[in-house]
N, C-alpha and C positions, 0 to 999 in steps of 0.2 A: 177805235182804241181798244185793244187788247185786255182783258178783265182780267187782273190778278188773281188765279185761284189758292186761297185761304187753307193751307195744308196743316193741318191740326199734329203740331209737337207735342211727343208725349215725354213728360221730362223724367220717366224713371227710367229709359233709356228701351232696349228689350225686353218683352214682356218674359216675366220669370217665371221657373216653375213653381207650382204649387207645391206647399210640405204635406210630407207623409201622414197619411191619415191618424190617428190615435190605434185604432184596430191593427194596421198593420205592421207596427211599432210593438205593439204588444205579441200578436201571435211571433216574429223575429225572435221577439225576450225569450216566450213560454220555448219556442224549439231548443233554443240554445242551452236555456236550464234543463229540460228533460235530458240533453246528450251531456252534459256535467252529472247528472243523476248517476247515468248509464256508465258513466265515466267511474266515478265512487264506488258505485255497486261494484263493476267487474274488477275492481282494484282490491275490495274486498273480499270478494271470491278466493282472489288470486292467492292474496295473502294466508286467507282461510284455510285453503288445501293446502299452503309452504308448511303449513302452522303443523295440521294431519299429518303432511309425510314425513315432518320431524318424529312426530310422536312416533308413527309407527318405525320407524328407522332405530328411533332409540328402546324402544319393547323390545324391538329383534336384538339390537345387540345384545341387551341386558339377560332377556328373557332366553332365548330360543339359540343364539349364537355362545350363551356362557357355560363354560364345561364345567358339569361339576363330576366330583369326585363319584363314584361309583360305591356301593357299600355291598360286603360281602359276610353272611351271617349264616350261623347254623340254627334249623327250625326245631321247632319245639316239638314237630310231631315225629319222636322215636318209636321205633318198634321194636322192644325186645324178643329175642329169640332163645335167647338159652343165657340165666345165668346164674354160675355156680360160686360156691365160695367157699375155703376152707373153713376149718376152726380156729383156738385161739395159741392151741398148741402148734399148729400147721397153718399159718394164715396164707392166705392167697385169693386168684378172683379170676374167672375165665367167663365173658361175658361177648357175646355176638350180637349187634343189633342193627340195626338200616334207620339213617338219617337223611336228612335233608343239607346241601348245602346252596344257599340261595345267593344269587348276587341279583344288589338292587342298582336299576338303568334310571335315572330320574332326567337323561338327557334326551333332547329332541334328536336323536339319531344314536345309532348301535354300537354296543361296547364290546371289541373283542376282544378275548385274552386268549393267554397262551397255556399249554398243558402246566399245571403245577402239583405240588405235595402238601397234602393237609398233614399235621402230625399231630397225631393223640397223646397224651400223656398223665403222669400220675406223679404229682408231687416232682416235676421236671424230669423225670426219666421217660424218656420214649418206652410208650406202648406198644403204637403201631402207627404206621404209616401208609398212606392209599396215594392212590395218581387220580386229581383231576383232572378231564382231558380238557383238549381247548373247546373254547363252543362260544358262543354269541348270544349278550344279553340284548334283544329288540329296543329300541327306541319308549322311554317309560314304561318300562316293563322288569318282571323282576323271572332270571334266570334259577330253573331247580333242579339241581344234578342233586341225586339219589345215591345214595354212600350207605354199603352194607359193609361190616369190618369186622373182625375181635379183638379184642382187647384183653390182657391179660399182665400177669404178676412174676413172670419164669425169669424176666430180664432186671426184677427189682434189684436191689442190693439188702441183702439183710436189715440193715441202722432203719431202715422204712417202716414207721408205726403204722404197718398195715392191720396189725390186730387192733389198735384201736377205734382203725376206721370201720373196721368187721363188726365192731361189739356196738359201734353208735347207728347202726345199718344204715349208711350214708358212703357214697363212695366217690370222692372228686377228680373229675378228667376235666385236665385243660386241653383248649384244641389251640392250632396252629397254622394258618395259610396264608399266601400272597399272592395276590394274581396282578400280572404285568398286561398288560393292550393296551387300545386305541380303540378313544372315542373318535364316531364319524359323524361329521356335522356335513348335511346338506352334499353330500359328497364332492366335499370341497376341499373340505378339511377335517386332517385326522389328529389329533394331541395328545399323546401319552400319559396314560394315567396305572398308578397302580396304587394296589388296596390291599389292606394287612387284615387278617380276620383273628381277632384271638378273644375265645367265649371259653366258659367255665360251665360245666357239665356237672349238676350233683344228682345220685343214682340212688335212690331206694329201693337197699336190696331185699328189702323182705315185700313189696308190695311192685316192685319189677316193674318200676314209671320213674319218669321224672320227676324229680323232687323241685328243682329249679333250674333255670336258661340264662345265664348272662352274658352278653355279648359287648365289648369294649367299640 
């Protein structure tokens, strides 16, 4: 008779696999956080340069893109040449001397104008009058055209209390000019700009210098 062999039932069915160690549960975590890190960090990078090239985008326009006005002034250093003056019986004044007329460029790019007329005067009667030519003020930079001229009394109208101004030896010239161009930005863009120059000249005539420069 045939011996039943005894075949040992395991009643948890197939044998199952074993859980993930603790170690390699952990180092899974540690990668995942470090590429979240990596993740933050270059998020913030990112945003940190948007932040930069606003800034610099808004400097440029304000700063370096914004046209300003151009200023045009006559300088303080006259050179007299010759000047003569009547008496109180004959008053009059025939005076020659070389100035300066500056135009100031405060823009990041070049300001041109066009030929214009400075007019001298005495108590509102034209003196005289010169031609500035056209020329170019550089990028922040201030433009010096050199003005030799005479000025004199032949054109006054008598009613003119020129003898008073002769006896207080003080002699006042208003000047007069406007210059018309174009500023150039980044040679991109050009914007019309113009600027009126009107300064007040007093002449001491017994010490042949400027007394005082005032410029509006």
């Amino acid at each position: 008779m045939a011996q039943k062999t005894n075949q040992q039932v395991n009643p948890l069915g197939p044998e199952s696999k074993e859980p993930r160690s603790d170690e390699e549960s952990g180092s899974k975590t540690s990668a995942e956080e470090l590429k979240r890190k990596k993740r933050i960090k270059l998020a913030i990078y990112i945003a940190a340069f948007a932040v930069f090239q606003t800034i610099v985008i808004l400097v440029f326009a304000l700063i370096v893109m914004r046209v300003k006005t151009p200023k045009v002034r006559l300088g303080n250093d006259v050179t007299f040449h010759n000047v003569t003056t009547g008496n109180s019986t004959s008053p009059s004044f025939d005076i020659n001397f070389t100035t300066q007329l500056r135009v100031k460029n405060a823009n990041f790019g070049p300001y041109k104008y066009d030929s214009t007329i400075a007019t001298f005067m005495y108590k509102g009667v034209t003196a005289r009058q010169v031609t500035i030519p056209k020329g170019k003020a550089g990028l922040r930079s201030t433009k010096k055209v050199g003005v030799t001229l005479n000025v004199n009394s032949k054109d006054l109208p008598s009613s003119a209390n020129l003898a008073g101004d002769l006896k207080s030896g003080l002699l006042v010239l208003n000047s007069h000019a406007k210059l018309s161009g174009k500023v150039e930005l980044m040679f991109i863009m050009k914007k019309k700009k113009s600027v009126e120059m009107n300064c007040t000249m007093t002449i001491n005539l017994s010490s042949k210098e400027i007394h005082s420069m005032i410029c509006e």
